[in-house]
C-alpha positions as CSV (number, residue, x, y, z in Angstrom):
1,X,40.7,27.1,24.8
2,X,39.8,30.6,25.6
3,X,41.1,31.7,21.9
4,X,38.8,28.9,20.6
5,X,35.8,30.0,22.6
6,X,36.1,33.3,21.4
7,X,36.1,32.5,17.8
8,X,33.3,29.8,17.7
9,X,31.4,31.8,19.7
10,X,31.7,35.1,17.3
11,X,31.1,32.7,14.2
12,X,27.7,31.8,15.6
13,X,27.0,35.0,16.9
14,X,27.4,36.4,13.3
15,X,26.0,33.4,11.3
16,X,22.5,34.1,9.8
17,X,18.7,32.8,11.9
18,X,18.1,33.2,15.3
19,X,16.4,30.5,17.7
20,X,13.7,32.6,18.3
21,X,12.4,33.2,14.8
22,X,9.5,31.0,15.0
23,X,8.4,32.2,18.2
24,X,8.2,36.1,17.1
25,X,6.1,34.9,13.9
26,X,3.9,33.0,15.4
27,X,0.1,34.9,16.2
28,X,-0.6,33.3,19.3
29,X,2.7,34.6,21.4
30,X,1.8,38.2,22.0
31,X,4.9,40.5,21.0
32,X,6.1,41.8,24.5
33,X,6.2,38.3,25.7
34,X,8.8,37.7,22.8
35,X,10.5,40.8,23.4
36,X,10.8,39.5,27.1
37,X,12.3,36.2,26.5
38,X,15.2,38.0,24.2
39,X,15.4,40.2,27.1
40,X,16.1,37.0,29.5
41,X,18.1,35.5,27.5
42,X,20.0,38.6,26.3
43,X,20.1,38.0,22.5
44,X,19.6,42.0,22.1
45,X,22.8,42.4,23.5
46,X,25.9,43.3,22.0
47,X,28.3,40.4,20.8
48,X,30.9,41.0,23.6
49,X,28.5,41.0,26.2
50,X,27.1,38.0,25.6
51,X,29.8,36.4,25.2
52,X,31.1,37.3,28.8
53,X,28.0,36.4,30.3
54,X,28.0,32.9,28.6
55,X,32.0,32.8,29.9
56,X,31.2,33.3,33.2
57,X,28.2,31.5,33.4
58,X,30.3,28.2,31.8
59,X,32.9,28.8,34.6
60,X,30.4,28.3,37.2
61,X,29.5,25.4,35.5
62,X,25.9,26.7,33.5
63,X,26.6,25.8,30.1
64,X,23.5,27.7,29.0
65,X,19.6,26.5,28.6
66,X,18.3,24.7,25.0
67,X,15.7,26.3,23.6
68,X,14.5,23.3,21.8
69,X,14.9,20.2,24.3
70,X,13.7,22.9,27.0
71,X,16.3,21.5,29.6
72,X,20.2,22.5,30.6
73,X,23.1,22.3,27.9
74,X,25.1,20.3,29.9
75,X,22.4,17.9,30.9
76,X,21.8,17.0,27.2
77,X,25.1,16.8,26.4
78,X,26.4,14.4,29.3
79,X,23.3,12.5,28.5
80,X,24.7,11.7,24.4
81,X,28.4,12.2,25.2
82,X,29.2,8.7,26.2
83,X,28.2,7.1,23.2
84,X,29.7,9.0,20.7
85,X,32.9,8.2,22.9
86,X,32.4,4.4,22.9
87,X,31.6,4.5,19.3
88,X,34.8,6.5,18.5
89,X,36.8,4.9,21.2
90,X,36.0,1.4,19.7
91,X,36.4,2.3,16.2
92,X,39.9,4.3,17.2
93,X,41.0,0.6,18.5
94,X,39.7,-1.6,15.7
95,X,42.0,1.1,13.5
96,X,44.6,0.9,15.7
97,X,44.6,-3.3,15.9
98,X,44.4,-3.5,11.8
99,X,46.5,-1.2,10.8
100,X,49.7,-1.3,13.3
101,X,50.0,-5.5,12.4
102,X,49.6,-4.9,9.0
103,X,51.5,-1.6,8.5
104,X,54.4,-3.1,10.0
105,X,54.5,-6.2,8.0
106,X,53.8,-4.4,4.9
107,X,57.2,-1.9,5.9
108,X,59.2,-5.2,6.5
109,X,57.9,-6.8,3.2
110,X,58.0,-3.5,0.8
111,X,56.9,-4.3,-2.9
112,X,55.5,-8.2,-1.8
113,X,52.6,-9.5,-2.6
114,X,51.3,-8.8,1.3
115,X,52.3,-5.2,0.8
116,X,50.7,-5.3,-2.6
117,X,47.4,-6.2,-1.3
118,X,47.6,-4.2,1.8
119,X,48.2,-1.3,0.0
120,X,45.5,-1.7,-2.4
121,X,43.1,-2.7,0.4
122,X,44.1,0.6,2.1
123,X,43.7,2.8,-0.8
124,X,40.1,1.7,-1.6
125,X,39.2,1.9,2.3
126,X,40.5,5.7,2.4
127,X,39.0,6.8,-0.7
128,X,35.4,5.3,0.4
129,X,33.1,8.3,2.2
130,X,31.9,7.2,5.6
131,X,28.4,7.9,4.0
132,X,28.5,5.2,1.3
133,X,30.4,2.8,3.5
134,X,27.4,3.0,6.5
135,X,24.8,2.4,3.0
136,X,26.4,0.3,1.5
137,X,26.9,-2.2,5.2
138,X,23.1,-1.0,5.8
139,X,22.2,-3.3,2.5
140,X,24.2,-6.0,3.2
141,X,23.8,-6.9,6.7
142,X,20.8,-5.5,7.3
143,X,19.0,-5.6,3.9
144,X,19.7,-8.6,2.0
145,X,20.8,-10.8,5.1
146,X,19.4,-9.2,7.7
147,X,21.6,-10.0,11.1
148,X,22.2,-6.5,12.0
149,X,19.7,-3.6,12.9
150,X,20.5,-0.3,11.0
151,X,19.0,1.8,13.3
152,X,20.9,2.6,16.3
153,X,17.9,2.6,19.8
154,X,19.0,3.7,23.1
155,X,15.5,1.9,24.6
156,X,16.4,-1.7,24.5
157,X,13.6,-3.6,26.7
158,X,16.2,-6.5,27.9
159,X,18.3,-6.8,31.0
160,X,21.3,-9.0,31.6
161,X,23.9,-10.8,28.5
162,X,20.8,-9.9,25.7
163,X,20.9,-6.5,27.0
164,X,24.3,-5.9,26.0
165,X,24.2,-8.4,23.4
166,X,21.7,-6.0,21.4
167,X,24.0,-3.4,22.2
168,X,27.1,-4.8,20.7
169,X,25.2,-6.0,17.4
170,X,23.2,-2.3,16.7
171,X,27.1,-0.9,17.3
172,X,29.3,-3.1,15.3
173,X,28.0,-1.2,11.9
174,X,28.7,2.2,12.8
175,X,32.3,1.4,14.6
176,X,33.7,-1.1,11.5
177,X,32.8,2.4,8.9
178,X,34.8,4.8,11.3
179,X,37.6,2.0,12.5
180,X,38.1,0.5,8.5
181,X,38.1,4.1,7.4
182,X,40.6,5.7,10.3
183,X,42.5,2.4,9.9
184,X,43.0,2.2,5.8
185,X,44.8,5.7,6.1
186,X,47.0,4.9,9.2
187,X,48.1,1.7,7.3
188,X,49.8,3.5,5.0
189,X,51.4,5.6,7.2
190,X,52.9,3.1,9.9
191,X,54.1,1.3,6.3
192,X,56.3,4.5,5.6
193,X,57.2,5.0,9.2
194,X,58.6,1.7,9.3
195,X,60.3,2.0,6.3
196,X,62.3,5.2,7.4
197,X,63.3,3.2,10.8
198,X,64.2,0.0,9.3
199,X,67.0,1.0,7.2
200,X,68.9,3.0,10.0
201,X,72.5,2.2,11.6
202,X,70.9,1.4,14.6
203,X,68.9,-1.2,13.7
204,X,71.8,-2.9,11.5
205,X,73.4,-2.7,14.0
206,X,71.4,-4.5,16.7
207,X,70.9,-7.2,13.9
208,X,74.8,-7.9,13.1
209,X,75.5,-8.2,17.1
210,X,73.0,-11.3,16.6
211,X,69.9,-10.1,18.4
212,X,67.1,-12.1,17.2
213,X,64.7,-10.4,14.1
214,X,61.4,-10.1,15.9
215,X,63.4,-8.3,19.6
216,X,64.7,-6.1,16.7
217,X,61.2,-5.3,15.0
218,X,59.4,-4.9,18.5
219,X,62.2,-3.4,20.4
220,X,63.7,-1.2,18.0
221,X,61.7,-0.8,14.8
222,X,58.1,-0.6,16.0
223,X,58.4,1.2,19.0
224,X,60.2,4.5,17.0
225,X,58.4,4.1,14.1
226,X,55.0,4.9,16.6
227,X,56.4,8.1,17.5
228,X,55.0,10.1,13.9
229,X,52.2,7.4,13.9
230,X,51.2,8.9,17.2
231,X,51.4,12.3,16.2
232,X,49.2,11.0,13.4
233,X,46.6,9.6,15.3
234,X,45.6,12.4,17.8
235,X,45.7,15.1,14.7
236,X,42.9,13.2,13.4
237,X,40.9,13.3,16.0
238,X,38.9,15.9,14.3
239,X,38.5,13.9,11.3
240,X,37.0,10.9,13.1
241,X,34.6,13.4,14.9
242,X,33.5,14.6,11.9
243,X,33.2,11.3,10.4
244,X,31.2,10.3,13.4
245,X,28.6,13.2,12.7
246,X,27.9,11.8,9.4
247,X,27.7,8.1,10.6
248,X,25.5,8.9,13.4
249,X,22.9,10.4,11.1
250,X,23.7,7.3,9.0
251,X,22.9,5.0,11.9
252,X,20.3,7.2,13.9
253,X,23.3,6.9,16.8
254,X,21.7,9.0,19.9
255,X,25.2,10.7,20.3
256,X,26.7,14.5,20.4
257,X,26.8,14.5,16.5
258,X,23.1,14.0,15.7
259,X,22.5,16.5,18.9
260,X,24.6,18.9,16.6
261,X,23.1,18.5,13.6
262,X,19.4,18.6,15.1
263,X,20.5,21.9,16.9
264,X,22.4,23.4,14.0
265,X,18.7,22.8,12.2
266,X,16.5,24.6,14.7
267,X,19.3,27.7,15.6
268,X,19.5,26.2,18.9
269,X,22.9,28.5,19.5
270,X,23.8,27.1,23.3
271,X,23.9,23.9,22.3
272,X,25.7,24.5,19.1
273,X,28.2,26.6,21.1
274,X,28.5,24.0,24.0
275,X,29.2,21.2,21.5
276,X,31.4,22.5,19.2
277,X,33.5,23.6,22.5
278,X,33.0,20.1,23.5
279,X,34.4,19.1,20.3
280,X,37.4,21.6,20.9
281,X,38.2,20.2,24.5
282,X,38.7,16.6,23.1
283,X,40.6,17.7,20.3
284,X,43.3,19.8,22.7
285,X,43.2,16.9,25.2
286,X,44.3,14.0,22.2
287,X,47.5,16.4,21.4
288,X,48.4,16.9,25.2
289,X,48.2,12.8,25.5
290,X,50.5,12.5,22.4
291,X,53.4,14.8,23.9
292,X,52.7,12.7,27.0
293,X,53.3,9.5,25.0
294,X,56.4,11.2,23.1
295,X,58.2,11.0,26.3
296,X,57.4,7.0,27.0
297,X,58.1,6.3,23.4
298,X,61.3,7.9,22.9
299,X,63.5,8.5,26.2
300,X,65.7,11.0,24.8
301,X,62.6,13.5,25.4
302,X,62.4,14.8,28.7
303,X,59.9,17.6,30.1
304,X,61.4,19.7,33.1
């Protein structure tokens, strides 16, 4: 984490425009009150320096100041955070529910006319951008039949069942173009998975000392078949991020994303910096829970 800070935070240090552009060319702000903001916020100081005073500043817990919302980093992040999450967590488990059914029959099944469709299914889900996906729901659902609101509001004037209600419907767009997407690729690759495990000694073996078929899918098959899978899933993680920057402009989603974007816009560097580290965090964290699931998937792996 410390190696990633340092680099993201040199990148934007050295990237072109600076957050206080507008202000300097503007008539009405004297120059020495410009000069004294840079001052305050030392952006006339060398790279390294900077940097050590945003490190320790972020180890107290003072993620920095935005220039353009006017309030704390970590205020406005904690405040968008959670629903990127939800939309990503929900999405990760509609991919997760699709694909591992369907992967697994298609491995059982190879060249049927299930795997046949499965496969095509998942070829045209993977090759579809997120972008024309969300557009292409957007006239569909919302357009031509209108049951689902394209545009994602955090204000919803309703309390009780219709509060959540409206939240579920503005959210089921957004999550079906990350989950279909994430889940048309894993398909493929829990199909393969299974196809390596099922034709092992092991599991001829367990099946000529009479041990009924699905104990020997779900006990045997499945269950080592997850371990790449896993690896898999986690590794994307950045992917799914990323497609959840483009959705969220898509969908007008008040989450982290479309607070990146809007900051990348207007040079707004702490925020930038605190959400790409953000971004970092999660992505370090998903590995770490895949080598703890290695261990629960496959006992031979022990950590000592």
């Amino acid at each position: 984490m410390l190696g990633i800070s340092v680099l993201l935070y040199t990148i934007l240090a050295l990237a072109p425009g600076d957050p206080f552009s507008e202000l300097a060319q503007n008539p009405a702000v004297p120059p020495e009150v410009a000069a004294a903001l840079r001052a305050k916020f030392g952006l006339d100081d060398p790279v390294w320096v900077r940097y050590g005073h945003w490190f320790t500043a972020m180890l107290r817990g003072d993620w920095g100041f935005s220039f353009v919302s006017r309030m704390d980093v970590d205020t406005l992040i904690l405040q968008r955070l959670p629903t990127t999450l939800v939309v990503i967590g929900a999405a990760q488990l509609i991919a997760i529910l699709v694909a591992l059914p369907v992967g697994v029959l298609a491995g059982i099944r190879p060249y049927s006319i299930f795997d046949q469709v499965a496969n095509t299914l998942a070829f045209i889900g993977f090759s579809l951008p997120t972008f024309f996906t969300g557009l292409l729901l957007i006239l569909v659902f919302s357009i031509q039949l209108d049951w689902l609101p394209f545009v994602y509001r955090a204000d919803i004037n309703a309390t009780g069942w219709k509060f959540y209600w409206e939240h579920i419907k503005q959210s089921i767009m957004p999550v079906m173009v990350l989950g279909l997407f994430q889940g048309a690729s894993l398909v493929r690759y829990v199909r393969s998975s299974v196809l390596d495990v099922v034709r092992l000694d092991y599991v001829i073996t367990a099946r000529s000392k009479g041990i009924g078929e699905r104990k020997v899918i779900t006990r045997h098959v499945v269950r080592n078949a997850l371990i790449p899978v896993v690896t898999l899933v986690m590794l994307q993680m950045p992917v799914v991020f990323g497609g959840a920057i483009v959705t969220e402009q898509i969908f007008r989603v008040p989450g982290i994303g479309s607070l990146l974007i809007s900051a990348m816009l207007a040079n707004d560097t702490p925020v930038v910096m605190a959400v790409t580290f953000v971004f970092s965090c999660l992505v370090v964290l998903c590995n770490l829970i895949a080598d703890v699931l290695y261990a629960w998937l496959d006992p031979r792996i022990s950590y000592r």
